[in-house]
N, C-alpha and C positions, 0 to 999 in steps of 0.2 A: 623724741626730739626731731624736729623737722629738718628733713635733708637740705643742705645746702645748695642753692642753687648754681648749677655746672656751668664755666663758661671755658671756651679756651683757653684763657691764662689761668683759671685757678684747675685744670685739668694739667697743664704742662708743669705749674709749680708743684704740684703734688704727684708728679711723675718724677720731678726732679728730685724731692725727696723720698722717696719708695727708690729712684736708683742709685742714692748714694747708699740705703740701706743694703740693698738686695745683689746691688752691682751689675756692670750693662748687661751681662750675657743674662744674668734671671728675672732680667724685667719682664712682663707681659701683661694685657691688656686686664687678662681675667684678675690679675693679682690687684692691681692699678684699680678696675671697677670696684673690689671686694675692699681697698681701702677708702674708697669713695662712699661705699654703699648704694651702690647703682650694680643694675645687671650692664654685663658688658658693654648690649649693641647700642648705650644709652653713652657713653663715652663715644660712638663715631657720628654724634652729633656735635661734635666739639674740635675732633682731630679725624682725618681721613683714615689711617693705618695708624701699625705699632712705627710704622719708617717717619709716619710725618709726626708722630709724639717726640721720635727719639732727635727731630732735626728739630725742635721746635727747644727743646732741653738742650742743643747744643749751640743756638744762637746765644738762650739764657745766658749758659757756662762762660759764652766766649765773651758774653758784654760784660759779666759779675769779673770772670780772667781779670778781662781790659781792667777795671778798678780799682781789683787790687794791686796790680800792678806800677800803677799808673799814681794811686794812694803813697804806694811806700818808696818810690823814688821820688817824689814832689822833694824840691829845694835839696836834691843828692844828684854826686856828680861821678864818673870815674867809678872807683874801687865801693867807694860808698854806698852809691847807684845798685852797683852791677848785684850788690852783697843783698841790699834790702829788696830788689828786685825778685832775685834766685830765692831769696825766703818766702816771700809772697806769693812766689810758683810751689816751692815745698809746703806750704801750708793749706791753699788750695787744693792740691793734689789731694795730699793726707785729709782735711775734711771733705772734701766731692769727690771720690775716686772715681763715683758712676758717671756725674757730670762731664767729666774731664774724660773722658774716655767718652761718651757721646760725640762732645767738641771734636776729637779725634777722629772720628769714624765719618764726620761728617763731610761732605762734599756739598758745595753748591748746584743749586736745580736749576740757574739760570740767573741772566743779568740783573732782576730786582730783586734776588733771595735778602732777605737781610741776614743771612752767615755774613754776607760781603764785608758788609761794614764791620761790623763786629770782631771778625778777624783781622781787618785794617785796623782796628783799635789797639787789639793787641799787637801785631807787629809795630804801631806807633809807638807805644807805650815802651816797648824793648828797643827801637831807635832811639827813641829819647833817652833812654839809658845809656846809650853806646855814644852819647855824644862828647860823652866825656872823654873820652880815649881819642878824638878826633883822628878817627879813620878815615880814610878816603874812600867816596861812593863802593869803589871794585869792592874795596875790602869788608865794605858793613854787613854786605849777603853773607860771605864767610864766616862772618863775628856771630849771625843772627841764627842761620844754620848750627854753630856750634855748638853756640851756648844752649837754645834749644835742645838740641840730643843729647846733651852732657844733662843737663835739669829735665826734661822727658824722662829720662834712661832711672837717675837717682833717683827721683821721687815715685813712679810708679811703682820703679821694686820698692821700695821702702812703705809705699801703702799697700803693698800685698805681702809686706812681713819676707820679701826677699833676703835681707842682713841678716843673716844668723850666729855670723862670728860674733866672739865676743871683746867687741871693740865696740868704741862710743861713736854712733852714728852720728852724732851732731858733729865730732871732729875730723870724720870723716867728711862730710859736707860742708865745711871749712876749710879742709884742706883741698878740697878740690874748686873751690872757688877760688881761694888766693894763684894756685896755678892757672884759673881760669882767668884770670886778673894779667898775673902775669905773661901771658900770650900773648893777651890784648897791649898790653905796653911794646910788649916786644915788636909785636905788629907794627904799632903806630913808631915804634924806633928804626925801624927797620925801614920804613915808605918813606920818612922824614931822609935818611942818608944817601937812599935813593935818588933823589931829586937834583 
């Protein structure tokens, strides 16, 4: 059967999946070529390094993120929002773990990188979430921070098999949302008496 012809995006998509298989730390070129069917130095006609595949996989992650995210709060507000948001980052995670940890590693290379936008998508997508709780500007970084590290922290140990008690992880991730919820009201209860 004749090889497929190589181009940068069907070299980065099939990076993308080789590192959700394999996971970030065991990605490499050789492995990447040997699922391609190319000898290696036939993939750096396509991507500069293994650093510019793995930033190219984590623009991917961050525009697919932006989606889902952005997919499962459409016409959700408040606690709703915030609920089917926080799943669509647990579900993400758990199917991309390679992905999602590229996203993470990455840094931008300069003012036209497209990470930029990308990452703007997703922080939009988690504003617009938070608009239900009408926070005040100061207070939306704190909201966006938190919740972040709280669904970061949950979901990556949960796709690397961290929960080993035995308790039901799905109630565990609901009870940590409804406290996450309730913060957020607290918040916006607490600025509102202020005034």
């Amino acid at each position: 059967m004749p090889r497929a012809r190589l181009t940068p995006l069907s070299v980065t998509e099939a990076g993308a999946a080789l590192i959700d298989e394999v996971g970030f730390e065991k990605l490499s070129m050789g492995t990447l070529a040997e699922r391609l069917g190319v000898k290696t130095p036939a993939l750096y006609k396509h991507v500069t390094s293994q650093a510019d595949l793995v930033h190219r996989i984590a623009i991917v992650s961050m525009a697919e993120f932006a989606d889902a995210i952005r997919d499962a709060i459409q016409g959700r507000a408040g606690s709703d929002a915030l609920a089917a948001g926080a799943q669509a980052m647990r579900t993400y995670v758990r199917e991309h773990p390679g992905r999602y940890a590229a996203a993470n590693a990455a840094r931008p290379t300069g003012p036209d990188d497209p990470l930029i936008p990308a990452v703007e998508r997703v922080v939009a997508s988690w504003a617009a979430m938070l608009r239900g709780y009408h926070l005040d500007s100061g207070q939306e970084i704190h909201a966006l921070r938190m919740i972040r590290s709280a669904l970061h922290g949950f979901s990556t140990l949960e796709a690397a098999g961290g929960f080993q008690i035995d308790a039901s992880v799905d109630d565990s991730f609901t009870w940590m949302i409804n406290v996450l919820d309730q913060s957020l009201h607290a918040a916006t209860s607490s600025s509102t008496l202020a005034r």
